[in-house]
C-alpha positions in Angstrom: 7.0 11.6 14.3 5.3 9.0 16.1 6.4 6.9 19.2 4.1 3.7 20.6 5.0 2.6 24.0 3.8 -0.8 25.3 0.2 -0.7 24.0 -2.6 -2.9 24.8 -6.3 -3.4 24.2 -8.7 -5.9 25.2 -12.6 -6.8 24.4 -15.0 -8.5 25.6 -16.1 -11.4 22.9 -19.8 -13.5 23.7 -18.1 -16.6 22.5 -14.5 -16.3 23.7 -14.6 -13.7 26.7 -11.9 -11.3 26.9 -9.8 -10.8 24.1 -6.4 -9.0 24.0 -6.7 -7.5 20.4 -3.5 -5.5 21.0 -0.4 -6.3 23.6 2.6 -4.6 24.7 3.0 -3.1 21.3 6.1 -0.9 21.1 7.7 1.2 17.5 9.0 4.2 15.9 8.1 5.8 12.7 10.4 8.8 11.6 9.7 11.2 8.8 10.0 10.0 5.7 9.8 6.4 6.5 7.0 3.9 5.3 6.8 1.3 8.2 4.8 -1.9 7.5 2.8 -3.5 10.3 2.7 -7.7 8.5 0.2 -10.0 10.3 -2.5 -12.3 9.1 -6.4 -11.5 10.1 -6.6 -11.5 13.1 -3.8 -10.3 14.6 -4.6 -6.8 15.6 -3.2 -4.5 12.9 -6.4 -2.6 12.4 -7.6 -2.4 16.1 -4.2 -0.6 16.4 -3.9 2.1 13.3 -7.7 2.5 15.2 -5.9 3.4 18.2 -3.0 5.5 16.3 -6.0 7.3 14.7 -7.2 8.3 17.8 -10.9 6.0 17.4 -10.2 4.1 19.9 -8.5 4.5 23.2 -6.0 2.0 25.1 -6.0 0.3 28.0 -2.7 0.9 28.5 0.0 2.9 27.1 1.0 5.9 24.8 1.0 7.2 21.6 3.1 10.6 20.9 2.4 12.3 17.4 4.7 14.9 16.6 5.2 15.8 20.4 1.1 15.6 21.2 0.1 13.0 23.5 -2.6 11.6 21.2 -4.4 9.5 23.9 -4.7 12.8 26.2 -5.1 15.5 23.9 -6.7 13.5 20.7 -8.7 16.5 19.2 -4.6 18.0 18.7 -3.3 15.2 17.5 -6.0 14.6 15.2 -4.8 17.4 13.0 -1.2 15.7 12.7 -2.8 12.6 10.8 -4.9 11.3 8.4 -6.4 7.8 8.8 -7.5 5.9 5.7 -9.4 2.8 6.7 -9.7 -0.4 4.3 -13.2 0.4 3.3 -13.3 3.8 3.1 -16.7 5.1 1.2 -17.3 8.1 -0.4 -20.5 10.1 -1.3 -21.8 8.7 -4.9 -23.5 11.5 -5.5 -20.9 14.5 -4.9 -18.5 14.8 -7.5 -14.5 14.1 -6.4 -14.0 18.3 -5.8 -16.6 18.6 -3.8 -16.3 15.5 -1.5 -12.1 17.0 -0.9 -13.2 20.6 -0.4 -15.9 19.4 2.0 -13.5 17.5 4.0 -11.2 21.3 3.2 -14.0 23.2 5.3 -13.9 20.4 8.3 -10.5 21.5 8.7 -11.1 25.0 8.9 -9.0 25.2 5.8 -9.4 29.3 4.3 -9.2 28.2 0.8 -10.4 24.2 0.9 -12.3 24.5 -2.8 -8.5 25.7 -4.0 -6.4 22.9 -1.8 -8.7 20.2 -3.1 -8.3 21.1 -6.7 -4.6 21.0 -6.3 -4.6 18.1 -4.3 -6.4 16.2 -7.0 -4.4 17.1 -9.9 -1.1 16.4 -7.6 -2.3 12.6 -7.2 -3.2 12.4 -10.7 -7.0 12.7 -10.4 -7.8 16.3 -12.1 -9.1 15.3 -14.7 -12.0 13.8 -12.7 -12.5 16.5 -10.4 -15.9 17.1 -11.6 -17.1 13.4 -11.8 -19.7 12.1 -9.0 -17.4 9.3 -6.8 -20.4 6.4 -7.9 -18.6 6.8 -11.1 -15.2 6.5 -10.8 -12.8 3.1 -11.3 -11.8 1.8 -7.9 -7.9 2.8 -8.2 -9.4 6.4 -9.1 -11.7 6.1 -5.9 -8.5 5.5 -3.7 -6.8 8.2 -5.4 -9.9 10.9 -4.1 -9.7 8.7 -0.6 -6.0 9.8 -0.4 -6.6 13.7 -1.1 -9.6 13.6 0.9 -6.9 12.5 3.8 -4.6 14.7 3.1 -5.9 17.7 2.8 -5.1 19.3 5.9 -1.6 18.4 5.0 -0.8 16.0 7.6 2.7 14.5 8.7 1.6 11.0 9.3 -0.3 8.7 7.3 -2.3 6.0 9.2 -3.2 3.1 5.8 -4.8 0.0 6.6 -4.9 -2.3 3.5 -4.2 0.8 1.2 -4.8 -1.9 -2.2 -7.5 -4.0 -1.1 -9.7 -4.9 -3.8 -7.4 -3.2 -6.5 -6.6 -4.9 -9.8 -2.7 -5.0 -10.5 -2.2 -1.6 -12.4 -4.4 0.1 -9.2 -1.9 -1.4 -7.1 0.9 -0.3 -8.6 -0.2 2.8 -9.1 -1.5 3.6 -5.1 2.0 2.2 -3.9 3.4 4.8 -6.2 1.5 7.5 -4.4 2.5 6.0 -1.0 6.0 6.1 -1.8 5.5 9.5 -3.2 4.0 10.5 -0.2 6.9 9.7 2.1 9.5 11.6 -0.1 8.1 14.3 0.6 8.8 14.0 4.5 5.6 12.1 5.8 6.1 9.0 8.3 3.4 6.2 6.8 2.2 3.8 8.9 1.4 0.9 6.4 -1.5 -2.1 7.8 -1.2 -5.0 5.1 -1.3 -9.0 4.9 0.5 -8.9 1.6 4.3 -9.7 1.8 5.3 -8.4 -1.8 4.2 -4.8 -0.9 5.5 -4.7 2.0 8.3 -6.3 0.9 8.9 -3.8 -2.2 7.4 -0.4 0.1 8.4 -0.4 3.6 12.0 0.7 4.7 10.7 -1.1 8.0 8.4 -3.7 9.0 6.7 -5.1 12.3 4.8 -9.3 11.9 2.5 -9.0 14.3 0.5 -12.0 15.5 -2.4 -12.0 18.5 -1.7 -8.7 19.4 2.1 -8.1 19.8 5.3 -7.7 17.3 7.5 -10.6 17.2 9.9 -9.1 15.1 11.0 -5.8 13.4 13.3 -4.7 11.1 14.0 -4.0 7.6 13.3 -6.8 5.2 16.6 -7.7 4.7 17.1 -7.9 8.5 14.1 -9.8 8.7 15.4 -12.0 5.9 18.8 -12.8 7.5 16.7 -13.4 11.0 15.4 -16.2 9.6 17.9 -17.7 7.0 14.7 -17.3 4.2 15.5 -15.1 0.8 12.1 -13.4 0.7 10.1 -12.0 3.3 6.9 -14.2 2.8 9.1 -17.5 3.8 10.5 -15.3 6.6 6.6 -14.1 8.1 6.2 -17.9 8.1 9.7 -18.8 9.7 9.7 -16.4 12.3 6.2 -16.6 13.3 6.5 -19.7 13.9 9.9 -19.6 15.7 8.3 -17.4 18.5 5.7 -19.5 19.0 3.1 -17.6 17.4 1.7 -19.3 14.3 -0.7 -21.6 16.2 -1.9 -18.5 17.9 -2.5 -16.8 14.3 -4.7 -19.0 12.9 -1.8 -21.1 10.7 -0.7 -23.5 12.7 
């Protein structure tokens, strides 16, 4: 469902000069799989979901969605994804049904008033279809953020720190939808500085530091790499093994 070749992006800081954000990135992401993209700040995981989402554009290499060259023919690819950024606001004053079904008519969607309601009540948020977003819990708030996504019912997810700011229950409840999500055939691209989730979510993961992988696999391969028994000890061991930890900031 989605295939990144050799990836890189660079910008131009005041205080540091150029700065290669994203390097040589390279993965995979099949249906139904929830890949995990592990880094510290800093290390390029949302400059390159930004690229996957088709908001920014490379410097060099590819990104394939579902066939579509989504650096060449964005608009196309753009109806194969949804992209849920960290901090993604909603309209206080619209209630939850309206903010999905306007989202419904961006997407040329026939019935989008219909989709949204169903979409709601599928993600557990039905019963607050008519409540104004200023008004809903945070974990409810993520739950609209979701539908609004997904309401053009697309094959790939794009997350980038899908439980930020969530108390534990809203945590546990937005990984359920995630996993949810992928049984029902979607490849998930997860962003996320958290080991435990990624660690209890992802059926893969990429560490990233400064802009390039370091090292894939699942977590137990991960695990094993290193000779660690949980994959926050591993991050640490095989960061640093590569050489990359002073260049993460945790040196």
């Amino acid at each position: 469902m989605l295939k990144v070749s050799d990836l890189a992006r660079a910008f131009d800081d005041p205080a540091r000069g150029r700065v290669e954000a994203v390097r040589g990135l390279s993965f995979a992401v099949t249906p139904g799989e929830i890949y995990g993209l592990l880094g510290p700040n800093g290390a390029g995981k949302t400059t390159t979901l930004r690229i996957l989402a088709t908001l920014l554009k490379p410097d060099r290499g590819s990104v394939v969605i579902g066939g579509v060259d989504a650096v060449s023919d964005a608009l196309r690819a753009r109806s194969l994804l949804a992209y849920v950024p960290a901090e993604a606001g909603l309209p206080e004053r619209l209630t939850a049904l309206e903010t999905v079904t306007l989202f419904g008519r961006v997407q040329g969607l026939r019935r989008p008033g219909e989709r949204a309601l169903a979409l709601l009540e599928s993600l557990g948020a039905g019963r607050y279809a008519k409540s104004h977003c200023g008004s809903l819990s945070t974990g409810m708030k993520r739950r609209v953020v979701l539908a609004r996504a997904l309401v053009h019912d697309p094959p790939l997810l794009l997350l980038d720190e899908p439980t930020d700011g969530l108390d534990v229950g809203g945590r546990r409840e937005v990984l359920g939808l995630v996993r949810s999500l992928a049984g029902d055939g979607r490849a998930v691209v997860v962003s996320s500085h958290i080991m435990s989730e990624v660690e209890t979510l992802c059926s893969r993961a990429g560490i990233m530091s400064a802009g390039r992988i370091v090292a894939e696999g699942s977590v137990e391969e991960l695990c094993d790499r290193s000779g660690c028994d949980n994959l926050g000890d591993a991050f640490m061991q095989l960061l640093s093994s590569n050489g990359a930890e002073a260049e993460a900031g945790l040196g």
